[in-house]
N, C-alpha and C positions, 0 to 999 in steps of 0.2 A: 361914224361910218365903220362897217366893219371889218376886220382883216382877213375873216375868213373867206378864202375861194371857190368855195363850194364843191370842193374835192378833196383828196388825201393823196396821201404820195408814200408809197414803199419806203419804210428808211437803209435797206440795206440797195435795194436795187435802184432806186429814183424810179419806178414805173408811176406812172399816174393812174390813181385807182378810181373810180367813180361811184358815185355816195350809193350805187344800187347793188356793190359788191363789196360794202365795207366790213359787213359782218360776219364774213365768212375769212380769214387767216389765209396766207400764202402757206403753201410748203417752202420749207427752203432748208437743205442741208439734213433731211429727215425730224423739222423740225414746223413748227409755226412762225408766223410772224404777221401782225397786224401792219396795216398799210395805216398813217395817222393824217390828221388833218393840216391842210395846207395854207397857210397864209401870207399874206401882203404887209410886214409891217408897217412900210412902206404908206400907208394907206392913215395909219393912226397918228398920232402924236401925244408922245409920253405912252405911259400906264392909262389910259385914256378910260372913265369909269361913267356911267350912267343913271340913269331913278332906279331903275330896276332892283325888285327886291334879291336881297341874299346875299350869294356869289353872281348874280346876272348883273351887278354891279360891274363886273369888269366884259360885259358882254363882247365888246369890239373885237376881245382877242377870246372868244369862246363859238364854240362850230353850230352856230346853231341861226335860224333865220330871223326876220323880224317877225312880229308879234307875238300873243304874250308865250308864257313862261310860266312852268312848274315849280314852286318855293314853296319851302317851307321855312324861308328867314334863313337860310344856312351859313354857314360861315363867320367869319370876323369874329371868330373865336380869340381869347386869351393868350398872351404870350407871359409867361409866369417866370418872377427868376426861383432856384431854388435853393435858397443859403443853407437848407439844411443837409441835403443830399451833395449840394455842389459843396459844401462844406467839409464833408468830410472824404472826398475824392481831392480834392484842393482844387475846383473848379471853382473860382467865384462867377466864372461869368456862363455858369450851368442855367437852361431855360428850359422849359416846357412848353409847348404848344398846344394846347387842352382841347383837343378837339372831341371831346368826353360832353361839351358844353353846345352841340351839332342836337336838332330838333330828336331824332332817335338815336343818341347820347355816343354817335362814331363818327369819324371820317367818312364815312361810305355815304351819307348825305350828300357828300359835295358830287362825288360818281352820280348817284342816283338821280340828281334834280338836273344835270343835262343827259343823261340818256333818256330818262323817260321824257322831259321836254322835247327829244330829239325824235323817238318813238311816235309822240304825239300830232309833231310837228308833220311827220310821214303818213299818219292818218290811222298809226296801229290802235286797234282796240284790245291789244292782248301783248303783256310783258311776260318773260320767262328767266329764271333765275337759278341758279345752281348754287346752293351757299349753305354754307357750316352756322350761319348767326348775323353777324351786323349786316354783311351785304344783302340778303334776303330782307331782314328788317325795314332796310333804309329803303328799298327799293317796295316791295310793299305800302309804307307812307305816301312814298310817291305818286304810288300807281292810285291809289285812293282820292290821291292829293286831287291828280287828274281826269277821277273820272273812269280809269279803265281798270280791268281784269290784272292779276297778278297771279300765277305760279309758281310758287316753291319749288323746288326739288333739293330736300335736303336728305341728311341721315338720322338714323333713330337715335344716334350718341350724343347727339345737341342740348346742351345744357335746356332745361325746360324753358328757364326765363325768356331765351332767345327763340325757341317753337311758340310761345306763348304773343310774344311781341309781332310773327310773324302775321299769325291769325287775330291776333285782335286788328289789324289794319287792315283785314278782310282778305286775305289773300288764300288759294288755294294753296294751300300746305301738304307733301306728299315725302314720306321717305324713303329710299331705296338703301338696297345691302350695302352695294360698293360703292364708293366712288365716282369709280370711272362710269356705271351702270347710269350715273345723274349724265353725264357727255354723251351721252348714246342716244338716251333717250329724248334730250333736249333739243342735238341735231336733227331728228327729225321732228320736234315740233317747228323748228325754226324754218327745214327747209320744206316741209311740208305742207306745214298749216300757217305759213309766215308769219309766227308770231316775233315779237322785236327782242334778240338776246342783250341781258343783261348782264351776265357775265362771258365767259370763255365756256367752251364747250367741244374741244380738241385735245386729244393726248398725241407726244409730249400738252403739256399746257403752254399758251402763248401770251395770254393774260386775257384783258375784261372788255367789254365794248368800249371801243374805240374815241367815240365820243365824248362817252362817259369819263373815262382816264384824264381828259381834258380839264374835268375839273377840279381834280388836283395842281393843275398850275395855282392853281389862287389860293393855296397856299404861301407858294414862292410870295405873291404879289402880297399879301400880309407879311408876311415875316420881312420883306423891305420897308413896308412903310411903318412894322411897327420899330426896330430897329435902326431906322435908317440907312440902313444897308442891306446885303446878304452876310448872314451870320455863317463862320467859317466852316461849321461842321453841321449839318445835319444828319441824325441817325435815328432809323427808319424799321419798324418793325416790318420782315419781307416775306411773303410769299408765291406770289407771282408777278409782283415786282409792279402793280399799279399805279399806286402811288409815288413810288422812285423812279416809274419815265414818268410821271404827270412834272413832279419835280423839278426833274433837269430840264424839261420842257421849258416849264415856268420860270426858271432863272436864265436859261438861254434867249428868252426873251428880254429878260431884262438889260441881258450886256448886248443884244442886237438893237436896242431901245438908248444903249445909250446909257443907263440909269446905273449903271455898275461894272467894273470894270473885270468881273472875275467871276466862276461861278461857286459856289460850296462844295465841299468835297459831301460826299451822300456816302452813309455807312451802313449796311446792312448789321440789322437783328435778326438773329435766328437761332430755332431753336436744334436744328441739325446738323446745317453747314453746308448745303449744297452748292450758295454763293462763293462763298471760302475756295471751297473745291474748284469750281470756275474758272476764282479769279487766278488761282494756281496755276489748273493744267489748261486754262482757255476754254471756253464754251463750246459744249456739245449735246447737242438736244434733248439726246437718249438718256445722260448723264445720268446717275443716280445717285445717294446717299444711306446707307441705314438709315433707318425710320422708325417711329413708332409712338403708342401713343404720348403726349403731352400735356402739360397744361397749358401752353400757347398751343392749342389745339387748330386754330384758324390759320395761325400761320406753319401747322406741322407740315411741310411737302417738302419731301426730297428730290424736288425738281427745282434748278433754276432758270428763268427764261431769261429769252435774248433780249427782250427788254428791260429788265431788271439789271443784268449783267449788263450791258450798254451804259445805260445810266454808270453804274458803278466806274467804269475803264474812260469813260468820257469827262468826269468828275474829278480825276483819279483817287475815288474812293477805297471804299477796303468792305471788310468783314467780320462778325465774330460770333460765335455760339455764347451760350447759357444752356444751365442743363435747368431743371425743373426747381431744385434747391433753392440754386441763387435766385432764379427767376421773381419764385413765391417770399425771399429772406429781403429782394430790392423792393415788390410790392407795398410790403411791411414796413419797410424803412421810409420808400416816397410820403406814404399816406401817414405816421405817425410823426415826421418831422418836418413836413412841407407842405400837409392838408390835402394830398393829390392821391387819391384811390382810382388806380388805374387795372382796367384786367390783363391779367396774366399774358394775353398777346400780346400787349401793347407795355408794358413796363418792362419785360424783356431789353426794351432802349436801357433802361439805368443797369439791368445784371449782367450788359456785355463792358459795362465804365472802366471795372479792375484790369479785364482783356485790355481795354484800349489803348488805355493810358501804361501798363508794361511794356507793350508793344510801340508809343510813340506817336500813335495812330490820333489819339487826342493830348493836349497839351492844357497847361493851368491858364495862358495867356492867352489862348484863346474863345470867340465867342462858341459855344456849345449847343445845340437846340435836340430833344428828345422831341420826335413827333408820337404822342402821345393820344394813341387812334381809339379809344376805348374806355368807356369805363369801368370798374371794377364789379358794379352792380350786374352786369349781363351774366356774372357766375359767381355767384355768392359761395356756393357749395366748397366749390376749389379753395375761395381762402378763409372759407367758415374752419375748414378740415384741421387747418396747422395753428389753430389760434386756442388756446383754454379753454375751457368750458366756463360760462357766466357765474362767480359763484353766487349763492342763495346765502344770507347771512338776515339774523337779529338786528333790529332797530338800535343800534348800538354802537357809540363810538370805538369800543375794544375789537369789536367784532370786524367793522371796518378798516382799524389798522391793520390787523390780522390780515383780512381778507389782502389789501391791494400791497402788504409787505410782500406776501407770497408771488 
């Protein structure tokens, strides 16, 4: 049975919101805020799991009705440990979450296969998407998956790989100048032509459909049962903070379930600091940070949302920057000492470890987990840039020592 209500509920205000207003954000404070889905757990027992493929494995507690479902086999990704990297931070008990290993190779899978499920479920013929790379990607397969129309609205500075991924899964692909020009224009296809949004598409940003964020809990519900627990620290490449409320969602069910007694502290990755700033001076919508560009370019925004920040103060997690350097010198490190080629958004988790562990923030005794949202191949270019040049050398064993002494 399931424990969704088939409504959502404000998390600041307790209003009750109804599923035919979910995609549209409260103002609140000159700020957004999505209304989330509301549940009975009341209703389940245990982690309570199904036939259904994927992440629709853990259906009972995901917002979505009966019959079928959008999969593309997603989730139940890898939990890695990694003696090389955790080795020389003195983590031994450092892990990875290789969600690099997700059908179009990110996390944004697990988003994308209940919203458009949910999309579909509502009878839309027409998804809409605002995205720099994976999330457009993921959501694209999706939409393919099921049958319907897909829209981009990305920018012209997208690594090719990732505009090329978008439109091979048929999607209309479109770039605009700015940014914020993708929000603008979106809202009126959504409130216009009711098409189903896939992501956020409000400044401040408030984060991603609603639904969608949900299935990020199943994460959490992996990382318990491969561990057998919640492992003590998760840290989380952030942008608008998706993923880190799906998170705490997900672990908060676990200790209302019974199955755990405590929830993870959750740590933001970033590449500016807008979290940091937050958790400082307290959230504020308007908030901003220097900015500019990077090569965690997906997660470059010098906004933090209330959702993201939430997660963090609920957790009592924390924060930490990397600049582009370290970012690109922890890429190089993961992938040549622990087999894990992760992109530059997403390995960001390992170039904040020096920050964390000065700070106290992480310790060697405890369990560690990098959610490691991406893999390295969506931008070749960026760590083609800082590595040698291939040498070209004679058939020859002199030539070859030469060559790989240098």
């Amino acid at each position: 049975m399931s424990a969704y209500l088939g409504y959502l509920t404000h998390p600041i205000t307790g209003e009750r919101v109804e599923e035919a207003d979910a995609y549209l954000p409260s103002e609140v404070d000159g700020g957004h805020v999505y209304a989330v889905p509301s549940y009975d757990l009341g209703r389940v027992r245990g982690l309570e799991t199904s036939d259904d493929p994927g992440i629709f494995r853990y259906r009972p507690l995901l917002p979505i009705a009966q019959g079928s479902v959008v999969s593309l086999h997603e989730g139940g990704t890898p939990l890695l440990p990694l003696p090389g990297l955790g080795g020389s931070h003195g983590l031994p008990r450092l892990f990875v979450k290789d969600e690099s290993r997700n059908p179009t190779w990110s996390y944004k899978d697990r988003l994308a296969a209940v919203a458009v499920t949910k999309a579909v479920q509502e009878g839309r013929d027409t998804v809409v998407v605002s995205s720099t790379g994976n999330h457009g990607a993921a959501v694209a397969a999706y939409a393919a998956r099921a049958g319907i129309r897909c829209v981009v609205l990305t920018l012209a500075s997208v690594p090719q790989a990732m505009k090329t991924m978008m439109q091979s899964f048929g999607a209309d692909v479109v770039a605009l100048e700015k940014p914020t020009d993708r929000w603008v224009l979106m809202r009126q296809l959504v409130e216009e032509r009711g098409w189903a949004p896939m992501s956020g598409f409000v400044g401040p940003p408030s984060g991603s459909n609603p639904y969608g964020c949900e299935g990020y809990k199943t994460i959490a519900y992996e990382l318990h049962a491969q561990l057998g627990d919640v492992p003590d620290v998760v840290i989380a490449p952030v942008a608008y903070g998706d993923a880190l409320a799906g998170l705490h969602r997900g672990f908060a069910d676990m200790v209302a379930l019974g199955l755990t007694s405590r929830l993870p502290r959750l740590i933001a990755a970033e590449p500016f600091g807008p979290y940091g700033q937050a958790l400082r001076d307290g959230y504020r919508a308007d908030a901003t940070v220097p900015a500019g560009a990077s090569v965690a370019f997906s997660i470059a925004s010098p906004y933090a949302t209330w959702q993201g920040w939430n997660a963090l103060v609920a957790t009592g997690g924390a924060a930490a920057s990397a600049d582009d350097d370290a970012t690109m010198a922890a890429q190089r490190e993961l992938a040549s000492r622990d087999g894990v080629f992760l992109e530059a958004s997403s390995v960001i988790t390992a170039a904040v470890l020096p920050e964390l562990l000065a700070r106290g923030e992480v310790t060697p005794e405890q369990t560690v987990v990098l959610l490691g949202t991406s893999t390295g191949l969506k931008d070749v270019p960026t760590s083609a840039e800082r590595l040698p040049a291939v040498p070209v050398i004679a058939p020859e064993l002199a030539a070859l020592d030469a060559a790989i002494a240098r």
